[in-house]
N, C-alpha and C positions, 0 to 999 in steps of 0.2 A: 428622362433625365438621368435615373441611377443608372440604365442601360449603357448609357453615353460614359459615365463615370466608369463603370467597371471596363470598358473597351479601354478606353485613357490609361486607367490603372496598369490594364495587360500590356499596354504598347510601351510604358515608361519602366516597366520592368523587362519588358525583350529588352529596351534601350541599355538596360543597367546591367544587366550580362554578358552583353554584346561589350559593351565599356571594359566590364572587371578580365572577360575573354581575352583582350585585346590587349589590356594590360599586362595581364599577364603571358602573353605571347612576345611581346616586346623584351618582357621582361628575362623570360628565358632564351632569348633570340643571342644576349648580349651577353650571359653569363655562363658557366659550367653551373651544371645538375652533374648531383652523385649518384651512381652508379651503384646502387649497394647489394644489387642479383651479383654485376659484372664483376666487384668492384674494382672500378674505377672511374675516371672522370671523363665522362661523354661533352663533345663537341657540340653546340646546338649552331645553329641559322643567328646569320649576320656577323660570323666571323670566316675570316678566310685565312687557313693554315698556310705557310712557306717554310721549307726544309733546305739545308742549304744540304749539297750533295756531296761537295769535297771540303773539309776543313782548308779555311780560311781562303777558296776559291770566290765565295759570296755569290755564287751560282745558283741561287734559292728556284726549286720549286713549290709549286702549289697541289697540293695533297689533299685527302678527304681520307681519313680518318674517326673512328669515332671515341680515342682519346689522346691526351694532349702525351710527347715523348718525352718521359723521366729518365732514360739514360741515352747516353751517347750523345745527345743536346743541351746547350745550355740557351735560354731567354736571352734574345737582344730586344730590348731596353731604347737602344737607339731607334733600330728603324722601326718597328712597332709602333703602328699609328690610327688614331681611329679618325674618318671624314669628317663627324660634326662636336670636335673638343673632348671628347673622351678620352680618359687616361687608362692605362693599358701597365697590369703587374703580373709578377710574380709569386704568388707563393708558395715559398718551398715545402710548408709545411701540408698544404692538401694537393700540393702538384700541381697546382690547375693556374692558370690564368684569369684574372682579375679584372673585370671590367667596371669603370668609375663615372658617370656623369651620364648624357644621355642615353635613355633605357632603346633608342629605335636607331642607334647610331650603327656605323658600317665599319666595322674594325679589321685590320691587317696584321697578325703577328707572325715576325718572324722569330727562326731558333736557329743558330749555328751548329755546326755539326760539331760534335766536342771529344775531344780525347784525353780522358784525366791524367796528369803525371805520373808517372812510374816510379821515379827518386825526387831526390831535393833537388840534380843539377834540374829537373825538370818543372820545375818551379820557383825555381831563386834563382835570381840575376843578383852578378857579383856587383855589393854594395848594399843589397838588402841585409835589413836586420837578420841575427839569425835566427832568434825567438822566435821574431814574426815568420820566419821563413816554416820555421818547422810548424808550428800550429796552423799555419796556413794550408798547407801540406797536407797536415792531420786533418784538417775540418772539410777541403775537397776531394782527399779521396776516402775508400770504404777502407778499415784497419784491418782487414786483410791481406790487403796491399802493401799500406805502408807498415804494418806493427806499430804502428804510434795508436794511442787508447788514450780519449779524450774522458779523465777521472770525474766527470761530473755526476750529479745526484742522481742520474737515470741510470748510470752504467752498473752494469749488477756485479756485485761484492768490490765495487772500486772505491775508491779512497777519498770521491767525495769532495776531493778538493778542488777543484776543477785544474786540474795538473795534468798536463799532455806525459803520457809514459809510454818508452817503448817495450814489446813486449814478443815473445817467443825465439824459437832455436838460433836464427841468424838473421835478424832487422841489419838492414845497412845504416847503421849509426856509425862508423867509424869517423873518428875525427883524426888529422895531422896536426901533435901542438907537440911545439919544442923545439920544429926543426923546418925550414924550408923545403928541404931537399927533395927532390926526385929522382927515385920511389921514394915513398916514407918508409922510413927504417922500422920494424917491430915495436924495439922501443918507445918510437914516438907515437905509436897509436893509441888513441883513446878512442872510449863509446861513448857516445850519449844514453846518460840514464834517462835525461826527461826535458820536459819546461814546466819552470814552478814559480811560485806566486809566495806572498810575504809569509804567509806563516809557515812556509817551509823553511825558509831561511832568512825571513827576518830583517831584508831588505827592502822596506818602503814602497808601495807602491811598484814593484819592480816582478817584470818576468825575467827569471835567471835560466841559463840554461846549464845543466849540470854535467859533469866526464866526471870516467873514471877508467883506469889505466886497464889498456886491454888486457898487458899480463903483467905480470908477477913485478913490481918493481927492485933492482937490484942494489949493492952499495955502491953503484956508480953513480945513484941519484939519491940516495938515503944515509951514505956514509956508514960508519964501524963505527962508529961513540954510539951516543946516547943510549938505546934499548936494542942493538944490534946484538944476536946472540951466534950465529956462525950461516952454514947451509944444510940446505936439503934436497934429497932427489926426489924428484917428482916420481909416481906411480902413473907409468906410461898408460894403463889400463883407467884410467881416469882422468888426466891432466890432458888438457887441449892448447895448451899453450908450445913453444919450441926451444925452453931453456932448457938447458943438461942438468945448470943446477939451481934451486931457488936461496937466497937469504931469508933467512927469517928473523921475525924479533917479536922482544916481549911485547905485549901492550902495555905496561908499569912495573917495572920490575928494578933496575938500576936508579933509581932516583932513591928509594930505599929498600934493601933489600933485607930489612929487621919488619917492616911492615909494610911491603909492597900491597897498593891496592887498585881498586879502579874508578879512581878521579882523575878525569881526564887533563884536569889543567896542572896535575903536576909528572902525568907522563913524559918522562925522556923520546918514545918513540912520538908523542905528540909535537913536543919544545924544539926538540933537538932535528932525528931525520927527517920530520916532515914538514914543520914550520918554519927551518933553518936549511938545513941541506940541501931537501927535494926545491924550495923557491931559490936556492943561490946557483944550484948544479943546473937548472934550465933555464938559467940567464933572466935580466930583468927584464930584456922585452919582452919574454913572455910570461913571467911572472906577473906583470904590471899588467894582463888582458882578464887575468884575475882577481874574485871581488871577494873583499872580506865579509861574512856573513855570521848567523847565529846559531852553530851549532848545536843541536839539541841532545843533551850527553847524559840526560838525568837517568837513564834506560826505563824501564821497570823489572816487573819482578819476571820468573821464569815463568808461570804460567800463564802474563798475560801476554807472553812475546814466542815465549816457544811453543806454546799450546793454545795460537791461535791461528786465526787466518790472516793474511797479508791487512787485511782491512781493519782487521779489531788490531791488530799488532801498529800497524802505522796510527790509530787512533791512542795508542797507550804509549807510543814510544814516541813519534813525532809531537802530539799535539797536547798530550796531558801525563809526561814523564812522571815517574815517581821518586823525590828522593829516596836515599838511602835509609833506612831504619836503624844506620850507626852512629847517627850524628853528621850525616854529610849529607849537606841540600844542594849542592851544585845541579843546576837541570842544565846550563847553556854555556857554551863559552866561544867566544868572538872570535876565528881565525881565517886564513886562506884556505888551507888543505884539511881535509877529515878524512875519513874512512866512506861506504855506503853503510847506510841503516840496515838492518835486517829487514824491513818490510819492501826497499828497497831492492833486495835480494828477491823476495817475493813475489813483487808483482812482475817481475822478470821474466813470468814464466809466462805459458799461453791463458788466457785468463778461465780456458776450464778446470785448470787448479788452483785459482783463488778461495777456492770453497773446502781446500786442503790447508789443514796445519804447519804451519813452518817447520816442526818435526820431522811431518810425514813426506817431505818433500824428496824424498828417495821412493819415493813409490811410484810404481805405474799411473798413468792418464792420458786416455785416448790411445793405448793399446804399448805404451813407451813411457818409459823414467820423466816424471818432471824435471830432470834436471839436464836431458838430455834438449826438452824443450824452453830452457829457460840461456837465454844469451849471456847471461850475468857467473852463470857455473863457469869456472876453468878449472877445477879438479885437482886442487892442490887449497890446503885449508887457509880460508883468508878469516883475518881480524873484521869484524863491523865497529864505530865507534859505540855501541850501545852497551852498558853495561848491565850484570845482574843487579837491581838496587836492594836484595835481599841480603845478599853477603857482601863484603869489604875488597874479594879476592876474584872476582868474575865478571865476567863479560860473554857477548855471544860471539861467537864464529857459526861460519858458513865450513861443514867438513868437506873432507875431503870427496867424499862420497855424495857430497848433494843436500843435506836435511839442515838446520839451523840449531845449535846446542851452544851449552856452557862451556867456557872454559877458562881455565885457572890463568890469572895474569902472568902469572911465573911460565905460563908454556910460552912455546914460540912459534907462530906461524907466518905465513905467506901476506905481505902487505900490497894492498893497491891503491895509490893514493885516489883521493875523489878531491874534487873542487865545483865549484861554478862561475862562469866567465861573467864579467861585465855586461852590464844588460845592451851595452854600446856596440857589442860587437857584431861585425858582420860576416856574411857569408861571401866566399873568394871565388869558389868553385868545387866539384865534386860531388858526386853521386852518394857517397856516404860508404861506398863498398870497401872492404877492406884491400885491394889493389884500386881503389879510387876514391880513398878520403874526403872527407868534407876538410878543406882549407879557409880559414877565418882571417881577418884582416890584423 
C-alpha cells in the first residue's frame, strides 16, 4: 500500500510540472521577454509580425524577427488582432507589445511603415491649434530634429517646467505676424521662443505660445516719444541681422530723469513704445491675436541671474523674483508686449551649455561660441525685462558680444518686442524657415 502511495505521489507531481511547464509556455508564447544579454525585446511563439513595406501602400508583410521595430514603425492599433478576444498594445515605454487576455491565444500585429516629420508644415494641418501643433511636433520627433526641448523633470539642467523650448544655432521657428503678404517682409518675422504653461505667464489653465521679433525693432513700430533715445550701427563682426542702422532706447530713463529707475510699470519704453506704439503701428487685427499676460518684472539680484545657469536663473527670475531692497516690491505687471527674460536668452542656446553661466556665455562649447549656437543672439545689445533688484538703476541686457550683464537704465540699447499669442490660435501654413514662415490664422 505505501508502495502504491509513493508511485501516486511521483505521477501527481510529473502531472504538476508538466501543468506549471505548460503554463508557462503559454504564457511566454503570447507575451515579450526581455532581452537583457541583447538588450532588447525578443519575439516569442503565437505571435505573427506584419511590416508594411511602403508608407501608407498597406502592403504588409509577414517577417520573423527576433525583436519588435522601434523606429521607422509606428503600432496599428486598428488591424492588430488576436483569434480568441485578446487585446493587443502598445508600450512605448518598454517598446514591446502587450498582450492582454487569453495566455494560448493566436495574435496578429501589424506596424506601418513610419516617417516622422521634418517641420511643422509636416505635421500641422491648417486649422490646428498652434500650441498643440508645436508640442505635438516636439513629442514625435527626436529634438534633434526639431530643436524644440520638452523642459520637463527628466531633461538635464532644464527648467522643469514642462515648457516646450526651442533651442540652438537656427531651429525653424520663424513666425509671419503683422502682415499677410508674400514673402514676409524682415520686419515682420518673428521666432518662436516656446510653449508655456500658467506659471509662466499667468494665464489660467492655458498653453501660450511666445515670439519675439527676429530683429532689431525700429521707430516705425516703437515711435520717438517715450524712452526713444536716437541710433546705432551695428558691429558687422557680431550683428546677424540686415539693418544699416538700429534705434535704441532707454529702459526707464524719460519718465524721470532726476531719479530714473527700474520699475517696469512706470517705464516710458514699456507705456509708451511698446504697449502703445508697437500694438497701434501693427494694426488691431493683429494685435487682438495677442493675450495679455503676467509679466514677471521683480528680476533679482546679480548673482543670482548673471552667475548662474539658465535653470537656477529661470528659477529666481521667473518663478520666485526678488523685490527691490529700495522700497520697491513690484514682482509682476499685466501687459501684451515685454521684452525676453534672461534665462530665456539662455536656454536658447544648445543645451550642452546649460551648465554655463549666463555670463560665461561668450565662451566656447562643443568646439564654437555659445552664442554662435544659440538662435536668440543677433549681435547687437538687447534690453531683457528683468531688472537688477539690488540697485534702483539696473537691469540685464544680453551684450553685444553674447554673455548676459548689468546695465544702467540711462544706457540705451537695441529692443525686440516679445509677446504671446492667444491660446485660440492656429496654424495656416508653413515650415517655420525663415523664406517659409509659420502663418497663423
Amino acid at each position: 500500500m505505501k508502495k502504491k502511495y509513493i508511485i501516486f505521489s511521483l505521477v501527481t507531481l510529473v502531472l504538476l510540472v508538466a501543468l506549471i511547464t505548460s503554463f508557462n509556455y503559454f504564457k511566454t508564447t503570447n507575451t515579450y521577454i526581455d532581452d537583457s544579454v541583447n538588450n532588447q525585446t525578443k519575439i516569442t511563439k503565437g505571435i505573427s509580425m506584419n511590416l508594411e513595406q511602403t508608407a501608407g501602400a498597406g502592403d504588409y508583410k509577414t517577417v520573423t524577427q527576433s525583436g519588435w521595430p522601434t523606429e521607422g514603425y509606428k503600432f496599428n492599433a486598428e488591424l492588430s488582432r488576436c483569434e480568441n478576444g485578446s487585446t493587443l498594445s502598445w508600450d512605448d515605454t518598454k517598446k514591446a507589445v502587450i498582450v492582454s487576455g487569453n495566455l494560448s491565444d493566436k495574435c496578429y500585429v501589424y506596424f506601418d511603415k513610419y516617417m516622422p516629420p521634418s517641420n511643422l508644415a509636416d505635421a500641422c494641418d491648417s486649422g490646428n491649434n498652434l500650441a498643440t501643433c508645436i508640442t505635438s511636433f516636439a513629442n514625435e520627433v527626436v529634438s534633434s530634429i526639431s530643436n524644440i526641448y520638452y523642459h520637463d523633470s527628466s531633461l538635464a539642467n532644464g527648467a522643469g517646467d514642462n515648457s516646450y523650448r526651442y533651442a540652438g544655432a537656427n531651429p525653424n521657428n520663424f513666425v509671419c505676424f503683422g502682415s499677410d503678404a508674400s514673402p514676409c517682409s524682415t520686419d515682420n518675422l518673428y521666432r518662436i521662443v516656446g510653449v508655456f504653461g500658467e506659471n509662466y505667464h499667468g494665464v489660467t489653465g492655458k498653453q501660450l505660445v511666445k515670439l519675439i521679433k527676429y530683429d532689431y525693432a525700429n521707430s516705425n513700430l516703437l515711435g520717438t516719444d517715450g524712452d526713444y533715445k536716437g541710433s546705432g550701427t551695428p558691429n558687422a563682426s557680431y550683428y546677424k541681422g540686415s539693418l544699416t542702422t538700429i534705434n535704441t532706447y532707454f529702459l526707464n530713463y524719460k519718465a524721470d530723469t532726476s531719479k530714473y529707475n527700474n520699475t517696469w510699470s512706470t517705464s516710458l519704453l514699456n507705456k509708451t513704445n511698446l504697449n502703445t506704439n508697437f500694438i497701434n503701428n501693427i494694426g488691431g487685427t493683429w494685435a487682438n491675436k495677442i493675450a495679455t499676460v503676467t509679466w514677471k518684472v521683480g528680476g533679482n539680484t546679480y548673482a543670482n541671474i548673471v552667475q548662474k545657469t539658465p535653470s537656477v536663473a529661470y528659477q529666481n527670475e521667473v518663478l520666485s523674483p526678488q523685490p527691490g531692497n529700495y522700497g520697491n516690491d513690484e514682482t509682476e505687471y499685466n501687459g501684451k508686449i515685454g521684452l525676453m527674460y534672461a534665462s530665456d536668452y539662455g536656454f536658447g542656446a544648445v543645451p550642452e551649455a546649460w551648465t554655463t553661466t549666463l555670463y560665461s556665455y561668450d565662451v566656447s562649447v562643443n568646439g564654437s561660441t555659445i552664442r554662435s549656437q544659440n538662435w536668440m543672439y543677433m549681435g547687437y545689445s538687447d534690453w531683457t525685462i528683468s531688472r537688477n533688484s539690488e540697485v534702483s538703476h539696473s537691469a540685464f541686457q544680453v551684450t553685444y558680444d553674447g554673455y548676459v550683464y548689468g546695465g544702467n537704465v540711462g544706457n540705451d540699447y537695441g529692443v525686440r518686442p516679445s509677446f504671446n499669442l492667444l491660446s485660440s490660435i492656429t496654424y495656416v501654413s508653413g515650415s517655420g524657415s525663415m523664406s517659409d514662415p509659420v502663418r497663423v490664422n
